[in-house]
PLY file of the C-alpha trace (Angstrom):
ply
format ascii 1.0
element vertex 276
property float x
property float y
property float z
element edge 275
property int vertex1
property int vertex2
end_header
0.00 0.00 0.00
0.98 3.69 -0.89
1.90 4.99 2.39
1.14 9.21 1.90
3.77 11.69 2.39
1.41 12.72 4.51
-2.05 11.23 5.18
-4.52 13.86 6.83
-6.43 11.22 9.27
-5.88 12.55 12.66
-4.49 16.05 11.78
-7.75 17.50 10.97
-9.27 16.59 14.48
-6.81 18.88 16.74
-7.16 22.24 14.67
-8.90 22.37 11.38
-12.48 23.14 12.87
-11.80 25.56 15.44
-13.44 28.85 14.42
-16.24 27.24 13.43
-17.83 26.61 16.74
-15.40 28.76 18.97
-16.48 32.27 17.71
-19.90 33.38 18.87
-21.89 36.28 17.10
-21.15 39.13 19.33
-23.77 40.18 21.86
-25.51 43.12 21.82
-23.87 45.81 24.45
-26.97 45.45 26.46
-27.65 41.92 27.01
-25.87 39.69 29.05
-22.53 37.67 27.85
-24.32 34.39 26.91
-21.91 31.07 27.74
-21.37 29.69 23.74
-20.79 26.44 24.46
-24.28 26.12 26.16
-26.03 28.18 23.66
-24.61 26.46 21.03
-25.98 23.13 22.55
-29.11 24.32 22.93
-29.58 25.30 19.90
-28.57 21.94 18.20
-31.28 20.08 20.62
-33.51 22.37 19.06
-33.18 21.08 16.12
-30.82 23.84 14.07
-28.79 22.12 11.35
-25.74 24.25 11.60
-25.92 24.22 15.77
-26.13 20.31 15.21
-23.16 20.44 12.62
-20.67 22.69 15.09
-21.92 20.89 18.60
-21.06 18.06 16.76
-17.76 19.14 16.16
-16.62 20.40 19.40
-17.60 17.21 21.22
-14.82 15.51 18.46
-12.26 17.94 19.13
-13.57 18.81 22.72
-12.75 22.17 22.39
-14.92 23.68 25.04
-16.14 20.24 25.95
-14.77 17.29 27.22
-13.81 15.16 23.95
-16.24 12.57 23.21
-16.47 10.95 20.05
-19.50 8.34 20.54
-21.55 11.44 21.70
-20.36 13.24 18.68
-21.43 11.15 16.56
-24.86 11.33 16.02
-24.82 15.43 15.69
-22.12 14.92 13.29
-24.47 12.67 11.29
-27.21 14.74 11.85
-25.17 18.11 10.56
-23.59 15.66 7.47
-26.96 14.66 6.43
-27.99 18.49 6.30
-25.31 18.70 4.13
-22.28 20.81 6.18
-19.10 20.01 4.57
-16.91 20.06 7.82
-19.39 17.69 9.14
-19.41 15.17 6.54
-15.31 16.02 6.96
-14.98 14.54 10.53
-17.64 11.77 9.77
-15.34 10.21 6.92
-11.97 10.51 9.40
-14.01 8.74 11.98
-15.19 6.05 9.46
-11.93 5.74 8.06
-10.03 5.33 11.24
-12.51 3.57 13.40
-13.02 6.25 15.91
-16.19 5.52 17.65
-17.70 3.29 14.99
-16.22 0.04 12.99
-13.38 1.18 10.97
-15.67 1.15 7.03
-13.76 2.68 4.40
-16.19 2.73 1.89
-18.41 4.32 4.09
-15.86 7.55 4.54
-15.36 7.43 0.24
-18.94 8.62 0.63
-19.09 11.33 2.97
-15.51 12.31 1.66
-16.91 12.70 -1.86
-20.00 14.96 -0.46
-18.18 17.16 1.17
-14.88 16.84 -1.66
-17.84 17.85 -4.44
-18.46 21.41 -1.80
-15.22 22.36 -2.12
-13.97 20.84 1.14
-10.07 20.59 0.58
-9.10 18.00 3.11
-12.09 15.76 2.20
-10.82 16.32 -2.00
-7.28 14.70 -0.36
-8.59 12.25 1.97
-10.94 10.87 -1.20
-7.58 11.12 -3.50
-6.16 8.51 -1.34
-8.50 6.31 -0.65
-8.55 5.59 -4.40
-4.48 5.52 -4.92
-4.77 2.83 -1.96
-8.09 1.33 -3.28
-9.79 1.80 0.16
-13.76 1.63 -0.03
-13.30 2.28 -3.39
-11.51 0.79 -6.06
-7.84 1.87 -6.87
-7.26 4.61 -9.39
-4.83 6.26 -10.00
-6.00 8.56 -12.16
-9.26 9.36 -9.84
-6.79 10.11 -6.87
-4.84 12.66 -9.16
-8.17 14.34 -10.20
-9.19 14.64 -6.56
-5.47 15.73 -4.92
-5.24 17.60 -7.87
-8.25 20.22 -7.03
-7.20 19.83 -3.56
-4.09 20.97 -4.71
-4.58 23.72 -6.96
-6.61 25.51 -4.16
-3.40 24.98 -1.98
-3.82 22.31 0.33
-0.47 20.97 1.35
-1.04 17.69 2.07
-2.20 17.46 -1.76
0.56 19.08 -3.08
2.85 16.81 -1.71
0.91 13.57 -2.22
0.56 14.40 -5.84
3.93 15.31 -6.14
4.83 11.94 -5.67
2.60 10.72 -7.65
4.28 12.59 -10.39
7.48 11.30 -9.29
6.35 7.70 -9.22
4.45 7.71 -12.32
0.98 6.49 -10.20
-2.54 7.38 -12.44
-0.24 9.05 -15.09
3.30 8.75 -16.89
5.77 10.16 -14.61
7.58 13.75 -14.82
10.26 14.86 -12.37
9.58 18.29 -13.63
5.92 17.76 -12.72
6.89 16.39 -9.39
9.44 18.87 -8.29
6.68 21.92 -9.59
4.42 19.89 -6.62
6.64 19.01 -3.85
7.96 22.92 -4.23
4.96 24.67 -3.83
3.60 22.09 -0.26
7.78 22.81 0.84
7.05 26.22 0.85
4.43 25.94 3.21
6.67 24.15 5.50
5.63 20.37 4.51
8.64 18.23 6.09
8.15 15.17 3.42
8.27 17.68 1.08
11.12 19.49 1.84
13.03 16.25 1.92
11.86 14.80 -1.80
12.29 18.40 -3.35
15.82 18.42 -1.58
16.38 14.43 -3.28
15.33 15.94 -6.32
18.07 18.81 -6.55
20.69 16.26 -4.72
19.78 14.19 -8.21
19.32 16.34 -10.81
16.13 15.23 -11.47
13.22 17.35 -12.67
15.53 20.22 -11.66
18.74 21.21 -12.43
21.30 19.56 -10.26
22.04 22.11 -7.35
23.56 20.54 -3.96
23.50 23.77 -2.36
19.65 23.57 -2.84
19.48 20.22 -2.05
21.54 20.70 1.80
19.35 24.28 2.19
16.37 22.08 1.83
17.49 19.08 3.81
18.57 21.29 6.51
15.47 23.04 6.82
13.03 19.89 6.90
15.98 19.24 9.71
14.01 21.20 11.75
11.19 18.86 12.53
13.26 15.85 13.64
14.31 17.98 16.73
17.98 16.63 16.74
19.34 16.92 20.35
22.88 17.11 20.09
22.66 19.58 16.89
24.87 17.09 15.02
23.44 14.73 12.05
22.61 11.53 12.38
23.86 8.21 10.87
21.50 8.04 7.71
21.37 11.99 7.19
21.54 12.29 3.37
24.19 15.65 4.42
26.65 13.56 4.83
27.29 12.35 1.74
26.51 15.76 0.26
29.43 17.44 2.88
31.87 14.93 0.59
30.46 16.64 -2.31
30.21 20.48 -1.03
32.87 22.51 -0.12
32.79 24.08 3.61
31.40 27.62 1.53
28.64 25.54 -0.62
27.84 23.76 3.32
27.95 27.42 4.61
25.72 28.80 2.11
23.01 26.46 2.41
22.63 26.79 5.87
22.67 30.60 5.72
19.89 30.03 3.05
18.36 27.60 5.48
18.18 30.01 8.18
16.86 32.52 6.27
14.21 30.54 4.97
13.08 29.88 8.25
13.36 33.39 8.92
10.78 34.76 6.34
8.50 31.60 6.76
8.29 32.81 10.50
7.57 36.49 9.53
4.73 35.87 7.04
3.27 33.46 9.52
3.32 36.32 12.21
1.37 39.07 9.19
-0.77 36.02 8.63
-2.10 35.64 12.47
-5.07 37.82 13.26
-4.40 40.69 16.41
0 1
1 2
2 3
3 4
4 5
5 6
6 7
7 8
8 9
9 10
10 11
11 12
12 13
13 14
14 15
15 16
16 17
17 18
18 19
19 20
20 21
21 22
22 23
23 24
24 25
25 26
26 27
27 28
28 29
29 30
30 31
31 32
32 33
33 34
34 35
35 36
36 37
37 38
38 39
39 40
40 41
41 42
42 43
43 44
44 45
45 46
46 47
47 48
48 49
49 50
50 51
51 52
52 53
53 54
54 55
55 56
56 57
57 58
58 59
59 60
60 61
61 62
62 63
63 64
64 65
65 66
66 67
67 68
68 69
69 70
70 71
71 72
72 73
73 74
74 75
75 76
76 77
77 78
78 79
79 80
80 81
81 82
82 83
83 84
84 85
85 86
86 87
87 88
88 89
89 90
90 91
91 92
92 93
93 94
94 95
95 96
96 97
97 98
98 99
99 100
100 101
101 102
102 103
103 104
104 105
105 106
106 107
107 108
108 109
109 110
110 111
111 112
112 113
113 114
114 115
115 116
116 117
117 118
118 119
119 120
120 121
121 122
122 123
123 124
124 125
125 126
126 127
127 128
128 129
129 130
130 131
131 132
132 133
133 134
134 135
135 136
136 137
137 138
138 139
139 140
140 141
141 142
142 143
143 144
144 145
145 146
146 147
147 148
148 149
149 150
150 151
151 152
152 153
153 154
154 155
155 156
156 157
157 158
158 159
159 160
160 161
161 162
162 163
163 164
164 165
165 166
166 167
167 168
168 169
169 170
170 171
171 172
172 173
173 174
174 175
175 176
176 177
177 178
178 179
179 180
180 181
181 182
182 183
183 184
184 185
185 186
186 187
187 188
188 189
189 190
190 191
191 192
192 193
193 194
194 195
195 196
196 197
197 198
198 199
199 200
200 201
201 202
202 203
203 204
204 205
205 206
206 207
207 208
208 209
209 210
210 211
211 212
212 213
213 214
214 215
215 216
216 217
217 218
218 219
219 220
220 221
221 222
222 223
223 224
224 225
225 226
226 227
227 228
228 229
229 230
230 231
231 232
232 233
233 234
234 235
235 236
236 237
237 238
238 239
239 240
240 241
241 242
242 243
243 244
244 245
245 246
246 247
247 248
248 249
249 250
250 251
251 252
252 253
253 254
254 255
255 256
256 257
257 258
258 259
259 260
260 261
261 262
262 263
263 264
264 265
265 266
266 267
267 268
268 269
269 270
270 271
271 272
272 273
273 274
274 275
């Protein structure tokens, strides 16, 4: 089986919901601050569709409530069957993983693919895989690049890279380094560690790019940053070692000076990005 560069299963439950449910309209100056999370469960037992959709949701993530995913469950069914993309979301992870109900593959395919055919980008990637493994639905290749493929032109990450190796690998389509390299850049500039790595094998190679070791060790050294070395030194396997026979001690200098200031600008936008 096709294991993903990155497989958004458990990713999306921690974070990728948040401001759905956590941001009340604001009260009026005159009326009293209402508690959200109970007003929001009140309004789901009173039958609102959306309410249904986001209490459902926080009880998954238990963001405001203590996490429980066999309560969750039937408000997330409830909002999914209204037809609320994040809903139908979170219904296919927990059918795909077995959270709370028997693991059913075929049964997150379908929710996926309601929510994928909104415009939901996670569910477009999460469907994309299930057919390049043929889970719940058969494999196909070439149905798993459509799907990661309008994931990924809308700039989800976790697309970009998975179809970048799919380019690379030739799965659902001949293969193209160039192709691959085009991918695997634009999910390493949004700080995708797998990523980083294949775009950095790619430049160590020559392969869909033109051969640049200096590119390769700046890119090597800043997916570095997620293994969380403790002695700052590199280990055993690190493909920088056999580039250092290859550099000089400048080149080595002046990819981790490029590294650094990758990290440094990366930082930056992601501070103008944050909301004040």
């Amino acid at each position: 089986m096709h294991r993903a560069l990155f497989c958004p299963v458990r990713s999306i439950l921690p974070g990728a919901f948040l401001f759905l449910f956590l941001v009340p309209a604001s009260p009026s100056a005159a009326a009293p601050e209402a508690d959200p999370v109970t007003e929001l469960r009140e309004r789901a037992e009173a039958g609102d569709p959306e309410a249904q959709a986001r209490w459902g949701l926080a009880l998954a993530l238990g963001r405001g409530v203590p996490q429980d995913i066999r309560a969750a469950l039937p408000w997330l069914r409830r909002g999914a069957e209204a037809g609320d993309p994040e809903a139908q979301t979170v219904l296919g992870f927990l059918y795909r993983e077995g959270l709370g109900v028997a693991r059913d593959p075929a049964e997150a395919a379908r929710w996926f693919r309601r929510a994928a055919e909104q415009g939901q980008l996670m569910a477009a990637t999460s469907l994309g895989l299930l057919y390049r493994n043929g889970e719940g639905v058969p494999r196909d290749g070439r149905q798993a690049r459509r799907w990661l493929r309008r994931a990924a032109e809308a700039g989800e990450v976790y697309a970009q890279a998975n179809l970048g190796r799919m380019w690379e690998e030739g799965v659902g389509g001949p293969a193209d380094a160039a192709e691959a390299a085009r991918w695997y850049r634009r999910a390493a500039q949004q700080a995708h560690p797998g990523a980083q790595r294949r775009l950095a094998a790619l430049y160590a190679q020559g392969k869909g790019v033109p051969r640049d070791l200096v590119r390769a060790y700046m890119w090597y050294t800043v997916a570095a940053v997620w293994d969380r070395a403790d002695d700052g030194g590199l280990p055993p396997a690190d493909p920088r070692r056999e580039l250092q026979r290859r550099m000089s001690a400048e080149e080595v200098e002046r990819a981790l000076r490029e590294a650094e200031s990758w990290w440094r600008e990366h930082f930056r936008a992601a501070r103008r990005s944050t909301p004040q």
